[in-house]
Every structure is written in C-alpha cells, then in structure tokens.
N, C-alpha and C positions, 0 to 999 in steps of 0.2 A: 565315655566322655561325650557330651554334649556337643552339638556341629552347630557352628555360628549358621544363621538362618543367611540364604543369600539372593538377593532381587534377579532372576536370570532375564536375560534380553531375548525377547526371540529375536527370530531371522532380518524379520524389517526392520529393527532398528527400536521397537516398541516397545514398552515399560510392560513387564508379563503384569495378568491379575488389573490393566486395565480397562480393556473393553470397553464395560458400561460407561465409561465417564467419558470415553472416548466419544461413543455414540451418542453419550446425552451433548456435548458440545456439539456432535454433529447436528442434532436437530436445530440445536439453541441458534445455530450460526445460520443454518437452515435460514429460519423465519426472521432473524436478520437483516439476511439478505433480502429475504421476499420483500419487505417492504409493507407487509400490512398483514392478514390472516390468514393463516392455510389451514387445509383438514388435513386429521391424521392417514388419509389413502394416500391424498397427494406428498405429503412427508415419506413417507414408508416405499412409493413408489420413485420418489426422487433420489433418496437413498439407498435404495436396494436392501432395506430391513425389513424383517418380518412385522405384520402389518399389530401382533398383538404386542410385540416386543416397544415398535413404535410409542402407542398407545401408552403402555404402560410408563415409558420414557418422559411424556409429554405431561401425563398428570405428576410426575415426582417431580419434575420444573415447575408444574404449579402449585403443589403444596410447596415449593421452595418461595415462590414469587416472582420467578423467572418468565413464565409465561402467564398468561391470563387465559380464561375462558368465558366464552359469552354465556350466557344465560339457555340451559339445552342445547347447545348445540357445540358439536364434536370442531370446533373452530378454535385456531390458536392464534394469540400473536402476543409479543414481549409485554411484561408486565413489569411492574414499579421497583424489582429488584436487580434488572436488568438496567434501567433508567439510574438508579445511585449509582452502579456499577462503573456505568459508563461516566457519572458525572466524576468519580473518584480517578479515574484514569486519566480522564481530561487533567483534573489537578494535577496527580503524581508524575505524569509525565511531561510536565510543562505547557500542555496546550492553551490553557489560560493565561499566564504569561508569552506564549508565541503571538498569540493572536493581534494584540498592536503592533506588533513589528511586520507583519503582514500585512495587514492594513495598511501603516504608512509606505509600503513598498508599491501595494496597488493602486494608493492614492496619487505615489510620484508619478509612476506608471502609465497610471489608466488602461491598465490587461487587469488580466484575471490574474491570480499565483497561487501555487499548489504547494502546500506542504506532505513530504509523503517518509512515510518510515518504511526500512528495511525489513521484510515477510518472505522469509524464504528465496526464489527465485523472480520474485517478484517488488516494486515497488508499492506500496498501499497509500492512496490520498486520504488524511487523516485530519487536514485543515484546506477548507480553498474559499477565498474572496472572488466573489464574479466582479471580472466586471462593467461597469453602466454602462457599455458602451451599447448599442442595440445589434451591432457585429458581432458575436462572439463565439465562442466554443462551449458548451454547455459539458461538465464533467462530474457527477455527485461523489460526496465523500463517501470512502469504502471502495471508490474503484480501485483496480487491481491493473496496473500498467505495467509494461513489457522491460527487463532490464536492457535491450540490445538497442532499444528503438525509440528511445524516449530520452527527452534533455536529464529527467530526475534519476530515470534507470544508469545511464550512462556517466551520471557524475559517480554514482554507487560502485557501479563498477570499476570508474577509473582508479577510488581510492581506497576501496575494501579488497586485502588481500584473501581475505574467506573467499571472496566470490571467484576465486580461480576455476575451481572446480566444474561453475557457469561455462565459462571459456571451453575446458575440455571437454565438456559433455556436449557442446555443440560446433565441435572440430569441423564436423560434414557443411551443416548448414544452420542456418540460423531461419526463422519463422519471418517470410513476407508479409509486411502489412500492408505496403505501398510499395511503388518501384523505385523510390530512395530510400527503402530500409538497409542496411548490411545484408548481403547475400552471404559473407565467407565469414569467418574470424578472423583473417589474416588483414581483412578490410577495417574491422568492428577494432581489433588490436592498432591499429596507426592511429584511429578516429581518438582511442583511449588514450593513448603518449601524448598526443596535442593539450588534451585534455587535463589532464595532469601536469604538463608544462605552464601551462595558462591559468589554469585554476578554474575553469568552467565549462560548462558543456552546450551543446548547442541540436538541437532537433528541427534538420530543415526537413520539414514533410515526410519524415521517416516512421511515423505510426498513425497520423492522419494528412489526409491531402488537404492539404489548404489553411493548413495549422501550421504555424512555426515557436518553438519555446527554446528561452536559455534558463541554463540552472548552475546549480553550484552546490556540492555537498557542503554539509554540518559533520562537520571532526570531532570525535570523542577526544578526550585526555592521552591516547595511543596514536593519535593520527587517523585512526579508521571512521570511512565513514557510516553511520547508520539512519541517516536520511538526510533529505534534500529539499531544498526549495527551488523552483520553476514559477517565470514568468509566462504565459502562454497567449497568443494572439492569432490571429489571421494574418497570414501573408502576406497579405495586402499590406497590412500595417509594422509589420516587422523586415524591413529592407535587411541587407548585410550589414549595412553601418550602424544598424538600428540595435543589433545582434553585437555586435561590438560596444558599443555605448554599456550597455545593459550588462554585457559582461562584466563586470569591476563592482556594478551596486549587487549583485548578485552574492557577489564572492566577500562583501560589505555585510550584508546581510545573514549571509550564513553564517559567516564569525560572529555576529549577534546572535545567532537564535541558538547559538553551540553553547553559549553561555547560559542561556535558557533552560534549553531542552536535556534533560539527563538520558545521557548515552550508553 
C-alpha cells in the first residue's frame, strides 16, 4: 500500500526541502537593505555562505529579474521585478489608500508619522511622512523598531495577544536603549494596562533621547493588533499636554486606516 508523502519540520521550526529559497531571500533581502550595490564576496561574507553557492544564488535572481547586473562586473543590486513586487504590495496591502490619511494627520500635526506593521518581534516602518519642520528625527522606511521601547512597538504589544511570548522570553530583562527604556517586564506590563485602558501609547525618550512619539494600534476584525501608527517629534515640541492632545486623533486615526489597511 502506498504511504501518503508527508512535509517533515525539522528542529527550527523550518519547512524541510527549503534551503535554497530560504537563502535566495536571504540574499534578495540582503541587497535590500543595502541600499544600492554589493559584490557577491561582500554577500557571501555577510551571510556566512559559501562564496560559489552565493554567486550561483545571485545570477538565478537575475535571470528571474530580481536583481540586476552591471555591465562586467560581479555587482548587484534590485532589478525591475523586485520594483512591481514592491509596487503590488503597496496596493494589496493598502499602502496607497493609507497614504492620505497620513498625510492629513501630519499636516494637522506638523511631526513626522510612521506607519509600521507587525514582523516577528519587531515593529517594521512601512509608510512615514517627514516632517517640514527643520527639527526633526530623520527615520527611513524598512527600519526595524524595538517592540518594548517604542510608542508603535508598544501599542502592538499592548493589543496582540500572540505577542505574550515577547513578554516571557524577556522575564530577566529587556534591551537599554536609553535610561528611560523599561529595564523589567514587570515595568513594561503596567506601561501596557495603561495602554490598553486609554487606547494609546506613548514613548517619552525610551528608544531615542530627545525624541518623544504617541501611537495607536490598527485592529484587525478580531481585535488584534498588526500595526500601528506614530506621531513622532523632538521633545522640545511634544510637552505632556501635547502627548495628551494627540492621544484621541491618534486613536481617530487608527480606526481609519483599520478600515483601509487589510489585516
């Protein structure tokens, strides 16, 4: 009798029989991030792959259209199928419809604001308006922000119960960014019930010094959140009453882009 074929997990948690596809994102994500062209040493050596396996990886992205290559020379960086890729995600996941609502929030404003979706233990900035003011915080889309320390991580947290696991795995301690970040859980857990009582979150100096942001998660159809929006400023310009104010158009806001944004 015939045995149904069956997908085994290994140990980590990883899809067996992937590897290669794993590694080719690695690279893809790679160059990404770089931000403009890398050689395949510098890949192979950022990665910890072997330098031919690399190579081999980086030309099957560019027979895909994923990467590009210059003219002779062993240089990489995102190509035109990388670019639809990206424009298609914008659509499907609402980014184009988020974008005036952000807008008009930074217009009221006059900060900058951050739109960021849920990425594992981390927050991702995925939409941000600068802005005009000649003060500001400079932050580019793609960064990667702290769940414990951050107005956008913190509304996530207060209202995703997935993210418990966060919590228990950093019982001991939590990661200093400043000397008003959460040192304990047991701190970071009060900061959270306020949070959730109120409906918004607030970052006085707790991931950069002389920055202060209030945020507000965006509710799926379940209650949970999977991202956030943050107003973000100078200190200077965000007093405590100021931080209060801003609370409510925030929590305005996110109910708007919940409607938008598919979660």
């Amino acid at each position: 009798m015939a045995q149904r074929a069956t997908t085994q997990q290994p140990r980590d948690g990883r899809v067996a029989g992937t590897q290669t596809i794993r590694r080719a994102f690695m690279v893809l994500n790679l160059v990404r991030d770089e931000g403009g062209e890398m050689g395949v040493v510098e890949m192979a050596n950022r990665l910890g792959l072997n330098l031919s396996t690399t190579h081999r990886i980086a030309r099957g992205l560019v027979a895909e259209g994923y990467l590009s290559q210059g003219e002779g020379r062993e240089r990489y960086r995102l190509g035109p199928q990388s670019l639809l890729l990206g424009q298609a995600a914008q659509r499907v996941l609402g980014m184009d419809a988020a974008r005036p609502v952000l807008e008009r929030l930074a217009e009221r404003t006059e900060e900058s604001v951050n739109l960021g979706l849920l990425d594992g233990h981390h927050a991702v900035v995925v939409q941000r308006i600068e802005s005009t003011q000649p003060l500001r915080f400079s932050m580019e889309v793609g960064s990667r922000v702290e769940l414990h320390a951050t107005s956008m991580g913190k509304a996530l947290l207060a209202r995703n119960e997935e993210l418990a696991g966060f919590l228990a795995d950093h019982e001991e301690s939590l990661a200093p960014l400043t000397a008003k970040t959460h040192a304990t859980v047991t701190s970071l857990r009060a900061d959270l019930a306020e949070i959730t009582e109120r409906g918004w979150s607030i970052d006085d100096e707790e991931s950069v010094e002389g920055v202060r942001c209030v945020g507000a998660p965006i509710l799926d159809a379940e209650g949970q959140a999977r991202a956030a929006v943050a107003v973000q400023a100078p200190a200077v310009r965000m007093p405590e009453q100021r931080l209060a104010q801003l609370g409510p158009v925030l929590v305005a806001t996110a109910t708007e882009l919940a409607r938008l944004v598919p979660l």
